[in-house]
N, C-alpha and C positions, 0 to 999 in steps of 0.2 A: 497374432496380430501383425500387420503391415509394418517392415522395418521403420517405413519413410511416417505412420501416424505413433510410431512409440515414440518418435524423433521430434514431431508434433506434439505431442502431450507434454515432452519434456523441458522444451524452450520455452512453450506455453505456458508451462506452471513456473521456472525460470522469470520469463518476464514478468511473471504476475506479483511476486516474492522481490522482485531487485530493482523491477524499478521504485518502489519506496525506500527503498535504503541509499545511504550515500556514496555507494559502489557504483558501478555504471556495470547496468544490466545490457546496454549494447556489447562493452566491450568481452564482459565472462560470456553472453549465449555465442559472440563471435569465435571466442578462445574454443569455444566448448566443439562447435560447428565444425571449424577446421581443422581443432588437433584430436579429437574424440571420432568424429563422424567424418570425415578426410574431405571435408566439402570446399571448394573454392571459395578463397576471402573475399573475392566481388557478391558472390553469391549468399553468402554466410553474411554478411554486413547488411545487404539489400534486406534478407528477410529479418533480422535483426531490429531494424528500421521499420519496416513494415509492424512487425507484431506493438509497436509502441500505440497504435490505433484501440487496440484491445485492454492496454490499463487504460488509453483516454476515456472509455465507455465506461470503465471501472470509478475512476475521479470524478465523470459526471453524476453518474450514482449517486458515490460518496457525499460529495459537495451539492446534492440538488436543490437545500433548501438555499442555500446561499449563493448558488447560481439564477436561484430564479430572484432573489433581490438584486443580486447587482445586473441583471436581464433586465427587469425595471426600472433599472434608473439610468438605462443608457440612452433613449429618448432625451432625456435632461443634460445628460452630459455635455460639456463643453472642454474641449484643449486650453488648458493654463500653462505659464508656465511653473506656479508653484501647484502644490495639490493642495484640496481644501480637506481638512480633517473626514469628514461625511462623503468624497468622493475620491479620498485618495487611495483604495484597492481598486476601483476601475481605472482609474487612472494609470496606476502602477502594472495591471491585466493590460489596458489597451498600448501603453509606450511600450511596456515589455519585449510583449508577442510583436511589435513590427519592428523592434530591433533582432528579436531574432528573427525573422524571414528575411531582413537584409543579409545578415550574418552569415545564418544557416544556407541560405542556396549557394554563399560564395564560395561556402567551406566545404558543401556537398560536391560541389564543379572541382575541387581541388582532393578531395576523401576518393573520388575515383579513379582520378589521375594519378593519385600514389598508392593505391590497393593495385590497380594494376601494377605497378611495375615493380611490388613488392613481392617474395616467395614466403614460403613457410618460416623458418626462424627470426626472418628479418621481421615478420609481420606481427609474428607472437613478442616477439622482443620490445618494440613499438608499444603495442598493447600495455606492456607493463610497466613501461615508462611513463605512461598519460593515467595509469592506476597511481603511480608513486604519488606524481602532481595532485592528483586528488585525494589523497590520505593526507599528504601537507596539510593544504590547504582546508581542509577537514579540523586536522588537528590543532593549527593558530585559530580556527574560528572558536572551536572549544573552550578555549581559553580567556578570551575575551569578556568585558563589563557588558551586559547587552544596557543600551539606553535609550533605544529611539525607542517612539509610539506608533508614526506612521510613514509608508516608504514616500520617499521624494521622488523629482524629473528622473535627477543622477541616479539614483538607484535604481528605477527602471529602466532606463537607458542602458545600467552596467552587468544589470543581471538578464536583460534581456539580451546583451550581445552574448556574454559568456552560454547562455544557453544555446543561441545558434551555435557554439564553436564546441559545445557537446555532441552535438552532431559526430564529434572524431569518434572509431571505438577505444574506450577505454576511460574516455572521459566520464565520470558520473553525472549525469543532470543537475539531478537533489543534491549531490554532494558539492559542485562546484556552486550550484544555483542559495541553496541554503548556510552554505559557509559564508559564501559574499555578504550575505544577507545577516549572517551573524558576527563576521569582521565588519560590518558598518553600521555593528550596534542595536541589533535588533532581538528582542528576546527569542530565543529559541521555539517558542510554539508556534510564536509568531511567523517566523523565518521560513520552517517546514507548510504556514499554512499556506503563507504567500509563492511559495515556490510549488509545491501540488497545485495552486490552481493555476499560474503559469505552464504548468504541464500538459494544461486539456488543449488549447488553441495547439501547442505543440505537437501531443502527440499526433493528432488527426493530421497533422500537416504534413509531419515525417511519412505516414501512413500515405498520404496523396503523392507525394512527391518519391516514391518508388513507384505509384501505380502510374502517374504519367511519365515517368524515364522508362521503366520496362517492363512496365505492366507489373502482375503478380508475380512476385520471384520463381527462379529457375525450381520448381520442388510440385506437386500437382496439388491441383486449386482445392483437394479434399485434405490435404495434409496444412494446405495454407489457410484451409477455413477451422480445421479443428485446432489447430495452436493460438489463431486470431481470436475464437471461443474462449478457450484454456484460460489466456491470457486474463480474457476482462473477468470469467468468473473466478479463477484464483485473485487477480489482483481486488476486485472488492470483497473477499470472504476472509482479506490480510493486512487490507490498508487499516483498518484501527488499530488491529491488534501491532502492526510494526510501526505505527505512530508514537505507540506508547514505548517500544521498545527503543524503538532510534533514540529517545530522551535517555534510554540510560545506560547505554552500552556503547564501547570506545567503536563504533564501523570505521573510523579514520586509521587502526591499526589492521582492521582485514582488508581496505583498499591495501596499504606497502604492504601487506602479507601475498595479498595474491600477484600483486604485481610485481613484486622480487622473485615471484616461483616463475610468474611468466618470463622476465626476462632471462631466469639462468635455465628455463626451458628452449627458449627460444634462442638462446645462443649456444645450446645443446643438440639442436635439431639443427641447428643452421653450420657446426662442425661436422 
């Protein structure tokens, strides 16, 4: 088989596997990209980004019957500024997602202008820095009384910026997105559900926003469509099953696990 669709299957099934976990599946397919497969980090990040359209197809799946109730009662919807019990996950879906497209384009316009002028071990070094940050944070959420019912303005306001500033690699989505949501009190099932369905509006959006900067990444459109595949059918044939697993296994000690290898990697590469 073709080097460049074994490379595809493997990112593919990657994304499909991490982005549910509280790891950040941009930052390990980027690590993987650049120091495994020797591919340029503008390049490796762009498609990185791109494949997050392929678990969105997966979530929508996942989430359809509960996508098509809160689909129905968006006609109804009005902007409060508190949320009403009965509309406060659309509420929390609609502030969210346009805090992160504020967010996220800012930090996109800024993720390019420092891949570029980053090289290999400074890059991978990075990387494992913004993994440590979310094993933290990970880990104080763990911890926590959860006691809210339902999200507030503020919390979507706060979890919707932090998700745009996921956008960096290294940061975990789920991990930064769902810890927030568990440091401000929120039961843990609860936290993972609210934060997967903030992921759909997102992923598709990451997914749009390399296809209008530079089209379909630097890699050929058959290798970008079989990972794009990969992606959504690994990601919905795994989202249950690591639903249940994320409830009882520490992922806040494999974020600072991988991201202490990356940094004494990358400051290995970079001597």
């Amino acid at each position: 088989m073709d080097r460049a669709l074994v490379v595809a299957l493997v990112v593919g099934t990657l994304q499909g596997v991490f982005e549910w976990l509280p790891i950040s599946s941009e930052g390990n397919i980027t690590l993987y990209l650049v120091v495994v497969e020797g591919m340029d980090p503008t390049v490796a990040v762009q498609l990185s980004l791109f494949l997050h359209a392929g678990t969105g197809v997966a979530a929508c799946a996942y989430y359809r019957n509960e996508l098509r109730e809160l689909l129905s009662a968006v006609p109804h919807w009005r902007p409060t500024r508190s949320f009403t019990p009965e509309g406060a996950t659309l509420s929390f879906l609609v502030v969210g997602t346009l805090s992160s497209v504020v967010v996220g384009l800012a930090v996109y316009r800024l993720l390019t202008e420092i891949v570029t002028e980053l090289a290999g071990g400074t890059f991978v070094a990075l990387i494992g820095v913004l993994l440590v940050g979310t094993g933290v944070i990970q880990r104080v959420g763990d911890d926590l009384v959860t006691t809210r019912e339902e999200p507030s303005l503020f919390d979507a306001v706060l979890v919707g910026s932090l998700q745009g500033v996921a956008i960096l690699p290294g940061v975990s989505r789920s991990g930064v997105t769902a810890g927030t949501l568990l440091l401000r009190g929120h039961e843990g099932v609860d936290a993972f559900r609210l934060s997967f369905l903030l992921s759909i509006p997102a992923a598709f959006g990451a997914g749009v926003l390399v296809l209008l900067d530079v089209g379909v990444p630097s890699v050929s459109p058959l290798a970008a469509g079989v990972a794009l595949v990969t992606s959504a059918v690994v990601g919905y044939a795994t989202i249950g099953l690591l639903l249940a697993v994320v409830r009882r296994v520490a992922f806040w000690a494999v974020a600072i696990g991988l991201g202490v290898l990356a940094i004494v990697g990358g400051i290995g590469v970079g001597l």
